[in-house]
C-alpha positions in Angstrom: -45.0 54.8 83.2 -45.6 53.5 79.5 -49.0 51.7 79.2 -47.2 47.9 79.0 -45.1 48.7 82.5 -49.2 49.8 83.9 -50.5 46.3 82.3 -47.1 44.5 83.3 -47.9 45.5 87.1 -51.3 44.9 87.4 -51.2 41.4 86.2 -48.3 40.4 88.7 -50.9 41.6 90.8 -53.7 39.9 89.5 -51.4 36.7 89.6 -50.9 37.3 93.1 -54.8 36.9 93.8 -54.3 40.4 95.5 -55.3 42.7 92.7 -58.9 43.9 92.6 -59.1 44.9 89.0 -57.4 44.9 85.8 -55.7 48.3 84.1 -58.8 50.3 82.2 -58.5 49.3 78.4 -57.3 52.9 77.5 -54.2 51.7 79.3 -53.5 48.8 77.6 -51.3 48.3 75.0 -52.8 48.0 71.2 -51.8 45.1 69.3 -53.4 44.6 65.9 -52.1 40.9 65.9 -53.9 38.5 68.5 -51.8 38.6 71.4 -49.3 35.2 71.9 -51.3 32.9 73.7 -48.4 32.1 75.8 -47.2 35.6 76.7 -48.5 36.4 80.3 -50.3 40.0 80.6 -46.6 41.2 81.7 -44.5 40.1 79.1 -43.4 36.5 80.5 -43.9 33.9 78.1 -44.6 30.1 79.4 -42.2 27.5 78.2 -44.0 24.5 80.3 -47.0 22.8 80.6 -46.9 23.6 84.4 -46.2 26.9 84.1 -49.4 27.0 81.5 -51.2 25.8 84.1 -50.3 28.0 87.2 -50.1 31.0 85.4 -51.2 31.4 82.0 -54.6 29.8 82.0 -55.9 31.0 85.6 -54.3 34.8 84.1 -56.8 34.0 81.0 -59.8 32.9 82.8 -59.2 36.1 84.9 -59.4 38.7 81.7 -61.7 37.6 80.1 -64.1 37.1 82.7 -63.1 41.1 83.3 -63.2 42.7 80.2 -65.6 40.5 78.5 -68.3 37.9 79.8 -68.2 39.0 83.5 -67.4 36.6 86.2 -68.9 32.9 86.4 -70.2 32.4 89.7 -69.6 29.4 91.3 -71.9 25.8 91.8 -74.7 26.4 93.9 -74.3 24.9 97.4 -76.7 22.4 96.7 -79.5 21.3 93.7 -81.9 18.9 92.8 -83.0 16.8 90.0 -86.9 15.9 89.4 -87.4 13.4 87.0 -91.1 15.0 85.4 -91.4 12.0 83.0 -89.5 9.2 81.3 -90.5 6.9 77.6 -88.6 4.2 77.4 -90.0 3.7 73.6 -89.2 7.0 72.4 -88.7 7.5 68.5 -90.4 4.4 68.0 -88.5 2.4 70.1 -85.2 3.8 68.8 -84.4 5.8 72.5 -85.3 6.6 75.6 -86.4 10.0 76.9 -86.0 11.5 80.4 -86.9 14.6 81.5 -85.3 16.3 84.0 -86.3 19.4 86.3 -82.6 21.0 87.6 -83.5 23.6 90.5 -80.9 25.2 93.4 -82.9 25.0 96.9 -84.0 28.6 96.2 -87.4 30.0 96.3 -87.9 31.9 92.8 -85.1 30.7 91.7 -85.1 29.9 87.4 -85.1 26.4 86.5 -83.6 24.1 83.9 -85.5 21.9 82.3 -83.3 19.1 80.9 -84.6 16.8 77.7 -82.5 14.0 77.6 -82.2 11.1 74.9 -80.4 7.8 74.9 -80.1 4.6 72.4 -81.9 1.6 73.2 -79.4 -0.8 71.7 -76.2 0.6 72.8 -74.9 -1.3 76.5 -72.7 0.1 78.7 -72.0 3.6 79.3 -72.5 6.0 76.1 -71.2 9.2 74.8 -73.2 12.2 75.3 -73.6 15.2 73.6 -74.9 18.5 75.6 -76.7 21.1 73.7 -78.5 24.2 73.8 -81.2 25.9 72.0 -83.4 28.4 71.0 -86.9 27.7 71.0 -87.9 25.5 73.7 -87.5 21.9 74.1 -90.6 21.0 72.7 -89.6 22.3 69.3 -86.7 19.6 68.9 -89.0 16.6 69.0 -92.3 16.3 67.8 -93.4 14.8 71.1 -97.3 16.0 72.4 -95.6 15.6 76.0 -92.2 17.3 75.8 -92.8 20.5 78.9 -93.8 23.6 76.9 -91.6 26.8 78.2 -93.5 28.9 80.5 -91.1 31.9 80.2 -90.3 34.3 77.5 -89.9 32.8 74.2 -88.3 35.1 71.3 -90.9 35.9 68.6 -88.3 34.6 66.0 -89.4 31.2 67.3 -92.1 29.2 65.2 -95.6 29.5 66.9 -94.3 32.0 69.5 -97.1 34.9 69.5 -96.7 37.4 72.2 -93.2 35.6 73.4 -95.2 32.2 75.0 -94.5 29.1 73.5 -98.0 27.4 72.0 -98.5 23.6 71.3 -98.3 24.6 67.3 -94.6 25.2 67.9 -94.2 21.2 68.8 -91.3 20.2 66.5 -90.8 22.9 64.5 -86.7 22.6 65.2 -86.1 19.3 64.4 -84.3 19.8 61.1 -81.8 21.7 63.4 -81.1 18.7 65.6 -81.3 15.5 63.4 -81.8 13.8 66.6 -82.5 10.4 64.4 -78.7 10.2 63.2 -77.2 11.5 66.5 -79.2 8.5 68.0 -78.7 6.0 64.9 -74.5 6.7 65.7 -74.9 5.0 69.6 -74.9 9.0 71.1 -76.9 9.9 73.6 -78.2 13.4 73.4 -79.2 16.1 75.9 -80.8 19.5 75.4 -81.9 22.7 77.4 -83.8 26.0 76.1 -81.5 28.9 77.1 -84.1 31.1 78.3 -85.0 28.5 81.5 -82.6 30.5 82.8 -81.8 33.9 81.1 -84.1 35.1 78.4 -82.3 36.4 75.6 -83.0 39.9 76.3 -81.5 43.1 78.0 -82.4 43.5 81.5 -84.7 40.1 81.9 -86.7 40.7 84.9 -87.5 36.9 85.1 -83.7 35.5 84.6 -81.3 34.3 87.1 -79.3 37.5 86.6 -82.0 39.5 88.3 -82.7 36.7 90.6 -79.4 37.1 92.0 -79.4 40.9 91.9 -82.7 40.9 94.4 -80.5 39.0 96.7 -81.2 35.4 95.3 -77.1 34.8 94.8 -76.8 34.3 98.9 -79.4 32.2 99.2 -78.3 29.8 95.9 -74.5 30.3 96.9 -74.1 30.7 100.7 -72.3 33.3 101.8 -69.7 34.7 99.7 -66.3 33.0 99.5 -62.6 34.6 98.3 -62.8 33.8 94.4 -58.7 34.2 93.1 -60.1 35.1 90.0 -62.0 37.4 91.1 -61.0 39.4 94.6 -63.9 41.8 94.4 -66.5 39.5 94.0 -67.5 38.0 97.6 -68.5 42.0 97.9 -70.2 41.6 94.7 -72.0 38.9 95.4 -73.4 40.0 99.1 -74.3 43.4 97.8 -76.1 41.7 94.3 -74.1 43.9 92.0 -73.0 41.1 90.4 -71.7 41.2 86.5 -71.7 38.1 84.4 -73.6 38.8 81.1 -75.9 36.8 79.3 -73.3 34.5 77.6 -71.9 33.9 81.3 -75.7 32.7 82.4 -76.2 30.3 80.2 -72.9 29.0 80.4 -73.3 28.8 83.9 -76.4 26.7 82.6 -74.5 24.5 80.4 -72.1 23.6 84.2 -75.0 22.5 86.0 -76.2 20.6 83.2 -73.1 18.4 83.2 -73.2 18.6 87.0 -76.9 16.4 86.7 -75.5 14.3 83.8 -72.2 13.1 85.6 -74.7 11.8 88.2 -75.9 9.2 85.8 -74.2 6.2 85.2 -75.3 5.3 81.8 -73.5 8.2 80.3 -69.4 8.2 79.7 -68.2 10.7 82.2 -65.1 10.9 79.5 -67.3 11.7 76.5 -69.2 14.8 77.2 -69.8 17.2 74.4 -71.1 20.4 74.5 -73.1 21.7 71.6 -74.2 25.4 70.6 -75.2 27.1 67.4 -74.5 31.1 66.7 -75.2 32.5 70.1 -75.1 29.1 71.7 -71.9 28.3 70.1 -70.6 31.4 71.7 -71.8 30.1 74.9 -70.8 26.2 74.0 -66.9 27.7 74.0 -67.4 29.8 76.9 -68.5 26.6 79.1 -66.3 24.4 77.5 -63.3 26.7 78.4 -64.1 27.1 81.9 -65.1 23.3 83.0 -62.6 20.6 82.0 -65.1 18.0 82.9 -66.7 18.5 79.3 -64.3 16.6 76.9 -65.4 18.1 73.6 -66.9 21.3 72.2 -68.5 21.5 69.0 -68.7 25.5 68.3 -71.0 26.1 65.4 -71.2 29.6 63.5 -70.4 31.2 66.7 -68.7 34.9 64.8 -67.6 37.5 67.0 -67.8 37.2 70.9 -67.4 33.4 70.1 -64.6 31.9 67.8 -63.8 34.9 65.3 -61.6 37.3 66.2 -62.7 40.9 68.0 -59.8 42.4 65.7 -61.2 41.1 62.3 -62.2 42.5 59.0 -64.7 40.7 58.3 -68.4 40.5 59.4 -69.8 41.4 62.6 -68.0 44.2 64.8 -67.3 44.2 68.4 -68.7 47.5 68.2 -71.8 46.0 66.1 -72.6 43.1 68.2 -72.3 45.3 71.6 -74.9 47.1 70.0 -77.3 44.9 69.4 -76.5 42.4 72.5 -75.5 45.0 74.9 -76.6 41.9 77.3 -74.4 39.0 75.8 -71.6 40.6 77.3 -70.1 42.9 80.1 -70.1 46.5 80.7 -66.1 46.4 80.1 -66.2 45.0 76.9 -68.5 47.6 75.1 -64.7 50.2 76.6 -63.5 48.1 73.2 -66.1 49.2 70.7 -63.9 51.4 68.8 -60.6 49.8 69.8 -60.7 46.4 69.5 -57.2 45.8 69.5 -56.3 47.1 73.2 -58.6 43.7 74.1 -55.2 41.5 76.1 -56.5 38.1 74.5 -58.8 37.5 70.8 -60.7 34.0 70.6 -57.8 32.0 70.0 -57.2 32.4 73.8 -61.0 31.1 74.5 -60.2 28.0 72.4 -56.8 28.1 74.0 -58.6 27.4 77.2 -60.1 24.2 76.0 -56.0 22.6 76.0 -55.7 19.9 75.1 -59.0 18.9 75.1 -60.9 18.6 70.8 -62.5 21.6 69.5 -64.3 22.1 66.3 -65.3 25.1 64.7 -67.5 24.5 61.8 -68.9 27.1 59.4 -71.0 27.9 56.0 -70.1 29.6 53.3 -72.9 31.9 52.6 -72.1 32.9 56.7 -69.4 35.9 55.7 -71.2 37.7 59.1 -69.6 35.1 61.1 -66.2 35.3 59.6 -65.4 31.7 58.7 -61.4 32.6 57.5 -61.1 34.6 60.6 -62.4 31.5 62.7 -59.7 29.2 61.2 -57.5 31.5 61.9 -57.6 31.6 65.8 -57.1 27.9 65.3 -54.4 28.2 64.2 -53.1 30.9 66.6 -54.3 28.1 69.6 -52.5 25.5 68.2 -49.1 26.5 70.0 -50.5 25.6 73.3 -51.9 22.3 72.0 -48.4 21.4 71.3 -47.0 22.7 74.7 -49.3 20.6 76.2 -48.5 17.5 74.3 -50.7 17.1 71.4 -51.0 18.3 68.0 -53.4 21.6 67.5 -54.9 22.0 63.5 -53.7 19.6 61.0 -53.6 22.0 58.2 -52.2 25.0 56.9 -55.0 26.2 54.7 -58.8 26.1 55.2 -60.9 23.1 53.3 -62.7 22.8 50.7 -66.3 22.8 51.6 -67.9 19.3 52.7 -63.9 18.4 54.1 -63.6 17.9 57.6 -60.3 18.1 59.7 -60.7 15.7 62.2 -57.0 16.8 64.2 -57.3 17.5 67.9 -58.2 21.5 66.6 -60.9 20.5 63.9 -62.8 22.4 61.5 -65.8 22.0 58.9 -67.2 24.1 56.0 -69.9 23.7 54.1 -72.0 25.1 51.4 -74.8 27.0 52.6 -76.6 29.5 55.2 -76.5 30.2 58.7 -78.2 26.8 60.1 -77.8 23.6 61.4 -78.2 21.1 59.0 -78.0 17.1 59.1 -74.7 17.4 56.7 -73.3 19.8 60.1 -74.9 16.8 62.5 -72.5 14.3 60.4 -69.7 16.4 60.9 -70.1 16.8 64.8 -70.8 12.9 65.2 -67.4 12.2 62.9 -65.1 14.2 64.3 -66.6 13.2 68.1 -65.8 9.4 66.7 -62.5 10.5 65.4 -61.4 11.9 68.4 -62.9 8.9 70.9 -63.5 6.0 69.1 -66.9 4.8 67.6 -69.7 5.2 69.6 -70.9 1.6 68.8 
């Protein structure tokens, strides 16, 4: 048997919710193209938005949650919400600040600590945009009384001696969040530090990943239930030999996040956005593919493991990244180091995901490492099943010239410069968000 028959049968298999695994990548067939976002693992190609829906996108979720990010486990049973603190005059009367402890009923158990920001002067229910970050909180805002991070903070992060967050840090990211224009627009504007719940290292004793490996996952989940995407994993789960990666952690973080903010009826439960920068743009497209309550993702700089392609030329390497993040991602995926193109899927599927809700990449020019040609690209190699599901994909043939946004349902933004967030990238985000909903005010 040829290595497509082995992939055809395993994913009528998989389909079937019967299969416990997929084919080992040495079996699958290489493709230096992306793979047709349409084609199922064993050959079929959807002509339908039904048939997109019942077996093309569960078939997608399905591989790359095996060969790549590791499975998603499910809401916990139950959570909570303390409210630590509220200002209702926050940036000098422009907003009002809430924060908010998220927690799952489990002793030991990580945390999220939720910042959240809303516009005085807009009525009725506003737009919100979700987003994660680096360094703590308490960096975004200048704020004395924003909670400092008690867990490990990356020594990359201003004021951050021996990994511990230090009042000196206070405010230190705001350039990266311009949260006076997202504000200024009628947005509302959430935030959580990514390491509440998964530091950003290999092995994190004190992240939810470890948490559930001592056993934490039963009492969080309940006991384990039959997961069609993933048959194995009720075992998994009960024996805490569970797999999701990094990336899959904090994605799982950006879910409960919405799962607080839906609960709150000054926010438009139609006009959530996720946000994520590098890493956390990665992880932005990762949650925004996997929960259709968030209506928007804005995916900035994210390179390989994110929106470039695992088979490009330029920048950063499956091969390198797996090296350096062996935690952003799952044991299966480091079986494609030296052959990326035997991966069944590239990024374009990831965005594909997100059908037919607005994505849009956005990129620098000085950022080669992040591949911003190749990023455009899978935009373009999504767009088919944007227009299978109804509604146009990327608006363009060619990329932009810096400072030009393309505002289609598929959007994307360059601009001159470094690896950052900038207010000129925060202008972009809030116009494309208004482009595809309507003005905020």
């Amino acid at each position: 048997m040829n290595p497509l028959q082995v992939a055809r049968g395993w994913a009528l298999a998989a389909l079937a919710a019967t299969a416990a695994t997929f084919p080992p990548p040495a079996d699958l067939p290489a493709r230096p193209e992306p793979p047709d976002p349409l084609a199922c693992l064993e050959g079929q190609v959807v002509q339908t938005a039904g048939e997109w829906e019942r077996l093309r996108r569960p078939e997608l979720k399905a591989l790359f949650q095996h060969y790549m990010y590791g499975h998603l486990p499910p809401p916990p049973k139950a959570w909570q919400a303390e409210v630590r603190r509220e200002d209702a005059a926050a940036l000098g009367g422009q907003a009002a600040l809430r924060e908010v402890i998220l927690s799952w009923g489990a002793t030991g158990a990580p945390r999220l600590n939720l910042l959240v920001l809303l516009p005085n002067e807009r009525p009725g229910p506003v737009p919100v945009i979700l987003g994660i970050n680096f360094c703590g909180n308490h960096a975004v805002l200048p704020d004395p009384q924003i909670s400092l991070p008690t867990g490990w903070m990356p020594r990359h992060c201003p004021d951050c001696p021996d990994n511990r967050a230090t009042e000196a840090g206070r405010g230190k990211d705001a350039p990266s969040w311009d949260v006076a224009q997202v504000i200024a627009r009628g947005f509302a504007l959430a935030v959580f530090y990514h390491g509440d719940l998964e530091p950003d290292y290999p092995e994190a004793p004190e992240g939810i990943r470890a948490f559930a490996a001592r056993g934490g996952l039963r009492e969080v989940w309940g006991a384990p239930q039959p997961d069609a995407l993933c048959p194995a994993c009720p075992e998994l789960y009960a024996a805490g030999n569970y797999d999701w990666s990094t990336l899959a952690a904090w994605a799982w973080g950006f879910h409960r996040a919405v799962d607080y903010l839906l609960t709150d009826r000054r926010f438009d439960p139609k006009r959530l956005a996720v946000f994520g920068h590098s890493r956390n743009g990665k992880t932005a497209l990762l949650a925004g593919a996997f929960d259709e309550r968030i209506a928007l993702v804005l995916c900035h700089q994210a390179g390989c493991g994110g929106s470039a392609p695992s088979r490009g030329r330029v920048g950063e390497s499956v091969k390198q990244i797996n090296d350096r993040f062996p935690h952003w991602f799952n044991a299966a995926f480091k079986q494609f180091n030296d052959a990326p193109e035997r991966l069944p899927f590239d990024q374009h599927a990831l965005i594909a995901l997100c059908a037919p809700r607005p994505v849009l990449l956005s990129n620098a020019t000085e950022d080669q490492w992040a591949n911003p040609a190749g990023q455009f690209d899978m935009l373009v190699a999504a767009s088919p099943v944007y227009r299978l599901l109804g509604v146009p994909g990327l608006a363009a043939e060619a990329m932009p010239a810096p400072g030009t946004l393309i505002s289609s349902r598929l959007g994307y933004f360059l601009r001159n410069g470094r690896h950052s967030t900038t207010s000129e990238d925060w202008r972009a985000f809030l116009d494309f968000a208004e482009a595809q909903w309507g003005k905020a005010r």
